[in-house]
N, C-alpha and C positions, 0 to 999 in steps of 0.2 A: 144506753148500756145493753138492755135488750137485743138492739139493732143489730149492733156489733159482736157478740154473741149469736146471735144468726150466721150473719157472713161468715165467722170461722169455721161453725159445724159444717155450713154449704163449701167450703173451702177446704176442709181435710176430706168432706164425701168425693170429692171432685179428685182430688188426688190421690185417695184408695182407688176411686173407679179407675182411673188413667194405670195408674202402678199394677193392677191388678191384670191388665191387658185386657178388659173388656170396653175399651173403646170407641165410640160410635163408628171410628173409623176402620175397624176390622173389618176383611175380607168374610164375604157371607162364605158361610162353607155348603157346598153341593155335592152331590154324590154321584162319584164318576162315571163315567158312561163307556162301557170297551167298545171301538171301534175295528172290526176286521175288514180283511181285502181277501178275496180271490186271486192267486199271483202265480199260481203252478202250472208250468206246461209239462207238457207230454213227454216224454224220451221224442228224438226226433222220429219224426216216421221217414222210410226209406227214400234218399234222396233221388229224384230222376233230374234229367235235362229239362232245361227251361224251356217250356212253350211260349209263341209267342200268343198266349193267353191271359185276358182279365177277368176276375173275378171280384163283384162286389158283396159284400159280408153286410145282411141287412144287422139291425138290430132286434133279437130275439126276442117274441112276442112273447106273454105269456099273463095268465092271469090277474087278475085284482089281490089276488092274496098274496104273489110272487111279487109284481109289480109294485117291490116297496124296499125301503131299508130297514124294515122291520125283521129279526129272525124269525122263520115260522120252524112250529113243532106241533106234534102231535102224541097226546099220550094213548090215545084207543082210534080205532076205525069213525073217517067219516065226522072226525072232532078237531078244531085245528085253534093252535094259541100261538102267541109269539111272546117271545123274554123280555123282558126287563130290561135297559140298564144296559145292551148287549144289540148293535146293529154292523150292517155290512156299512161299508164305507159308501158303494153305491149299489143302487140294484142289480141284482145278480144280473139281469138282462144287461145293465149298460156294461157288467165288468167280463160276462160272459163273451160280446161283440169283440173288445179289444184282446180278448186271449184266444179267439178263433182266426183274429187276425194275423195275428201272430203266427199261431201255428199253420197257417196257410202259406205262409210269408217264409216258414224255416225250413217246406219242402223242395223250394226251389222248384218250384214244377210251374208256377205261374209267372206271365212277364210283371204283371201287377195284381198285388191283393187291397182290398180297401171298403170304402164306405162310402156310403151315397158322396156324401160333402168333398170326396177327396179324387173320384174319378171322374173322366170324361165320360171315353168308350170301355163298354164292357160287355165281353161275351158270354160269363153265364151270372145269373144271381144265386148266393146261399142263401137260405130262407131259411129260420128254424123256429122251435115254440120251445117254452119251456112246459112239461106238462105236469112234472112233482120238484118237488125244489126244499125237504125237511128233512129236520132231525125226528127218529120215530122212537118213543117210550114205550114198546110192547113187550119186551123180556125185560132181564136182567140187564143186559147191553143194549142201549142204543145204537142206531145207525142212521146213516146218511140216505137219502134216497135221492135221487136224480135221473130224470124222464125225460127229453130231447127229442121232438120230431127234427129232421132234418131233410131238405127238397133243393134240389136244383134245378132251377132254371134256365134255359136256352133262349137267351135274347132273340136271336135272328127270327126265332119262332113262337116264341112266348108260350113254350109248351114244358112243361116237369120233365124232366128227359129220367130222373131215379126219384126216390122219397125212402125213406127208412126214420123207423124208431131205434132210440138207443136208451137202454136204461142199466144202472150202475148201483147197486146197492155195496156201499162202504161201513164197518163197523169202525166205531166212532172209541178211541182209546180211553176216553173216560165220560160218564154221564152228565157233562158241564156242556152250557153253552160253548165253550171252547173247541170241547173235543168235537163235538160237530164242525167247529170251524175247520180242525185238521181234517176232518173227513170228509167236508166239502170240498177241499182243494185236492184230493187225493180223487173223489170219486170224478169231477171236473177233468181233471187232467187225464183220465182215461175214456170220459165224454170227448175231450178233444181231440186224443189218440183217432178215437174211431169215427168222427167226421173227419178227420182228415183223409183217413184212409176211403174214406166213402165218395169224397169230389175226385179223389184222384183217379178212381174209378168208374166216375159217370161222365168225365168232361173228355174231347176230343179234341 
């Protein structure tokens, strides 16, 4: 009698838990993670004639603290953190290569643009570093900051033939991991304005 009085109690708890929706088989619940891209090119820069010219687009070198999917920020000088919850899809470096390619690629001025893996011959190399790559928390508004050496390379000679820095500070529309991501693609995209403008102007 006992017995079976057991089993029943065990047998309505089993079917409150189940009714209840707290079921061993429910999905664990996680918390989400935003994933952004870098995706904005430049207004086109002025198109010339095609040379017959190659140019290979290294992969932009650039620090331990860049070199990651992590977003960095910064609230004071010389202090650096990354968010939460909130990364690039890939490293600014691998996503920075395919949008310099591109905009190399939409001046029309070269016969080929590309990347180690993708060309034969080639007569000059882009070389670039990234040297700031955050979102900065010093006023009331934040901003975007982004730092670019840029160098080209003359195969035939293996000599630098120009080199320049480029640096782009964008205010960031709202104080959220977000609004840095629109200001990164803004300040980016006028990064890539001006190395375009810059091989066009050092290659022969």
């Amino acid at each position: 009698m006992r017995s079976a009085l057991v089993k029943n109690i065990v047998l309505i708890l089993m079917v409150q838990f189940i009714l209840s929706g707290c079921s061993i088989f429910s999905p664990v619940k996680t918390e989400q993670t935003n994933t952004y891209v870098l995706n904005t090119l430049p207004r086109p820069v002025a198109k010339k004639h095609m040379h017959q010219i190659n140019i290979m687009v290294m992969q932009p070198e650039a620090s331990l603290m860049y070199e990651t999917t992590q977003m960095a920020y910064s609230t004071q000088p010389y202090r650096m953190a990354y968010f939460g919850k909130n990364n690039w899809a890939e490293t600014p470096s691998q996503m920075l290569q395919s949008l310099l390619v591109q905009t190399l690629q939409d001046t029309h001025y070269f016969h080929s643009v590309g990347v180690p893996s993708s060309l034969g011959r080639y007569d000059y190399v882009l070389s670039t570093q990234i040297l700031n790559f955050e979102q900065r928390f010093f006023g009331r508004a934040s901003e975007v900051v982004v730092t670019v050496r840029a160098q080209v390379i003359k195969v035939a000679s293996n000599q630098v033939v120009a080199a320049k820095q480029f640096m782009v500070v964008e205010m960031a529309p709202e104080n959220t991991p977000y609004g840095g991501v629109v200001a990164a693609n803004q300040a980016v995209a006028k990064i890539l304005g001006k190395v375009a403008r810059f091989c066009l102007g050092s290659v022969r």
